[in-house]
C-alpha positions in Angstrom: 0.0 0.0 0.0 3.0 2.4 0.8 4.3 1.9 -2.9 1.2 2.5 -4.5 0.9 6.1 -2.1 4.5 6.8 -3.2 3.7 6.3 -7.2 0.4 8.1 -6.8 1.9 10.7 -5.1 4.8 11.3 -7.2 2.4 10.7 -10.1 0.7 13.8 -9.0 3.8 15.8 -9.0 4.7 15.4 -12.0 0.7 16.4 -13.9 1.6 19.6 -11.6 5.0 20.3 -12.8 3.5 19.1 -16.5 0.9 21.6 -15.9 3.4 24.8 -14.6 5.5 23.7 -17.8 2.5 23.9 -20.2 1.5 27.3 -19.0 5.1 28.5 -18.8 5.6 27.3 -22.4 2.1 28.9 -23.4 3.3 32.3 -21.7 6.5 32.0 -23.6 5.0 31.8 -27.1 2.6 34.8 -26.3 5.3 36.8 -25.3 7.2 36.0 -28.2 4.5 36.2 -30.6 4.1 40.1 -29.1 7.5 40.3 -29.8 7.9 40.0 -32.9 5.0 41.5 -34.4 5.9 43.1 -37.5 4.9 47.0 -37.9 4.2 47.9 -41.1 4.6 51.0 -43.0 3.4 52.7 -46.1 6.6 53.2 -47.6 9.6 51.2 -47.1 11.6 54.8 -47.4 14.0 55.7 -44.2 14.1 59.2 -43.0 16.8 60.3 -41.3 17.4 61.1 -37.8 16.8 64.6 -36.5 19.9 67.1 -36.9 20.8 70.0 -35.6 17.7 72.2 -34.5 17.0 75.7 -35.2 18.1 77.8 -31.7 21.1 75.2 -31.1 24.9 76.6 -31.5 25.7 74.5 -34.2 22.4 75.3 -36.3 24.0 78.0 -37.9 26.8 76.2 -39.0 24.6 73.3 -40.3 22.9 76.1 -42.8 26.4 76.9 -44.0 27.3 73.0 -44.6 24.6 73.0 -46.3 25.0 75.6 -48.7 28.2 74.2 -49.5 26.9 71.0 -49.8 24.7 72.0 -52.8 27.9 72.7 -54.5 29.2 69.2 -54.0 26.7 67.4 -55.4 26.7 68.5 -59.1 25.0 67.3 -61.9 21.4 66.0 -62.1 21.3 62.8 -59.9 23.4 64.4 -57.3 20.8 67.9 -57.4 18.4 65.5 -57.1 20.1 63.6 -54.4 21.0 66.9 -52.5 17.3 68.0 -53.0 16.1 64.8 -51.5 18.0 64.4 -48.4 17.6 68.3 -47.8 13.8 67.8 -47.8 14.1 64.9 -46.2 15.8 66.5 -43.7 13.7 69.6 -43.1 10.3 67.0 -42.8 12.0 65.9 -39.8 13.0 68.6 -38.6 9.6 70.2 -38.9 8.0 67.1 -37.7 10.2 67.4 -34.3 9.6 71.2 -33.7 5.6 70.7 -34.3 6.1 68.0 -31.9 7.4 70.4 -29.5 4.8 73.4 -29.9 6.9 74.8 -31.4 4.5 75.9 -34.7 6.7 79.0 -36.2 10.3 77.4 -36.8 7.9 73.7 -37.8 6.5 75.9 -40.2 9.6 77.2 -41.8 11.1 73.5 -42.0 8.4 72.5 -43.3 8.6 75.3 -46.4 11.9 74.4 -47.0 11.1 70.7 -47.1 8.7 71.2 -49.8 10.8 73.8 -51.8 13.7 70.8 -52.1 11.0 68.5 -52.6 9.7 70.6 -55.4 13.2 70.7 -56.7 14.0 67.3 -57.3 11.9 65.9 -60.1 12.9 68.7 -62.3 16.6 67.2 -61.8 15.2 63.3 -62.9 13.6 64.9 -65.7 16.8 66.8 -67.0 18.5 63.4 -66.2 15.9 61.6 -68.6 16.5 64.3 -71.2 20.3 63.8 -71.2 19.6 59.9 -71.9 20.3 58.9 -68.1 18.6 55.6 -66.9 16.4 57.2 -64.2 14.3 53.8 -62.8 16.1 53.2 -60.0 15.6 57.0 -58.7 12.1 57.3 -60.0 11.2 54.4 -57.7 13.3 55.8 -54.8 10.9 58.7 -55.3 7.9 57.3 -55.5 8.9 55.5 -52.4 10.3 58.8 -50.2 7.1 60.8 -51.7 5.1 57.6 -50.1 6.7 58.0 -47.2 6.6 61.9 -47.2 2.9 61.3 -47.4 2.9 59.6 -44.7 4.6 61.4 -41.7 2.4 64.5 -43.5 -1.1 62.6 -42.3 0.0 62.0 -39.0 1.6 65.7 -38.8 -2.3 66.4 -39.8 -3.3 64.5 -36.9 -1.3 65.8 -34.6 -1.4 69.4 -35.3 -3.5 72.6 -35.2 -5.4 73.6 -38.4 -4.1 77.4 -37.3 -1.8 78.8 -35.1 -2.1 82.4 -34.7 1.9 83.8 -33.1 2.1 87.0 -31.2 5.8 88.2 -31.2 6.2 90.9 -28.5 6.7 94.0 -31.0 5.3 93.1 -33.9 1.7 92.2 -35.6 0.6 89.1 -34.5 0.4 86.5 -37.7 -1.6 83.8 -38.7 0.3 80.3 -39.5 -1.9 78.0 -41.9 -0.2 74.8 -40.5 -3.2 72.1 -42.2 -3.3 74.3 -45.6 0.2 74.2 -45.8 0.3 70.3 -45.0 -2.1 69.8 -47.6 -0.4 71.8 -50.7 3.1 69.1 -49.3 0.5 66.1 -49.4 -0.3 67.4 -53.1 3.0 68.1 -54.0 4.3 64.7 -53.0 1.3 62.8 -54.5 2.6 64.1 -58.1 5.3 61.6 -57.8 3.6 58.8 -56.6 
């Protein structure tokens, strides 16, 4: 009777530790399958990390780099290049500031995002003209415009339709933050 007790009991022990290791295993796949969810996005395009911000010390010297920059990158795939990264830049940027409240200097970056932006496909064109092979880059477009398009929606989202700044001694003025959004959502869906 004593050895049946002892197999029964250790019998027991082992559906509980089964039971433990079942659930463990269960809680193990969950967390993995949380894990590794994949996020999608609309554009496989990478924007780059924020640079130097407007009111930092080294802002000023980033406007100069960049000036000279333009320079370096000569003919029509590097204008169009340097026109891309330098809107892609300033969409950061003014995706950061309007993060941050901070509606006036957002406003500017995101002018000067769409005057690159505007900039570029005139450079692909001239490219085509000159007998260049311009697939690669016309998709790259397509893809950054995508992806352009869609850090624009969420800046939609996430913004004020006006912002009306009041600078201590001068006329107060108006900022059209959605209108402005909207003519960069139009001018980036011409190259979809």
């Amino acid at each position: 009777m004593k050895k049946i007790d002892k197999i029964s009991y250790y019998l027991r022990i082992y559906f509980v530790i089964l039971s433990k290791a079942k659930e463990l295993l269960l809680l193990i796949a969950i967390f993995f399958f949380i894990a590794t969810q994949t996020s999608f996005a609309a554009s496989p395009y990478v924007l780059p990390y924020p640079s130097a911000m407007p009111g930092g010390v080294s802002y000023k010297l980033h406007i100069v780099w960049e000036k000279i920059m333009q320079y370096w990158y000569f003919g029509d795939f590097g204008q169009y290049t340097y026109n891309l990264k330098e809107s892609d830049k300033y969409l950061v940027e003014a995706k950061t500031l309007f993060e941050y409240n901070q509606y006036l200097l957002g406003f500017a970056a995101l002018q000067k995002s769409n005057t690159y932006f505007a900039h570029v496909q005139p450079f692909l064109e001239k490219a085509k003209q000159d007998g260049k092979n311009i697939t690669e880059n016309q998709l790259a477009l397509q893809q950054a415009a995508a992806k352009h398009i869609e850090v624009l929606q969420k800046m939609e989202n996430e913004t004020p339709s006006d912002f009306t700044w009041t600078p201590e001694k001068n006329p107060s003025s108006t900022l059209h933050i959605h209108q402005l959004i909207q003519q960069a959502i139009e001018e980036r869906q011409k190259d979809l």
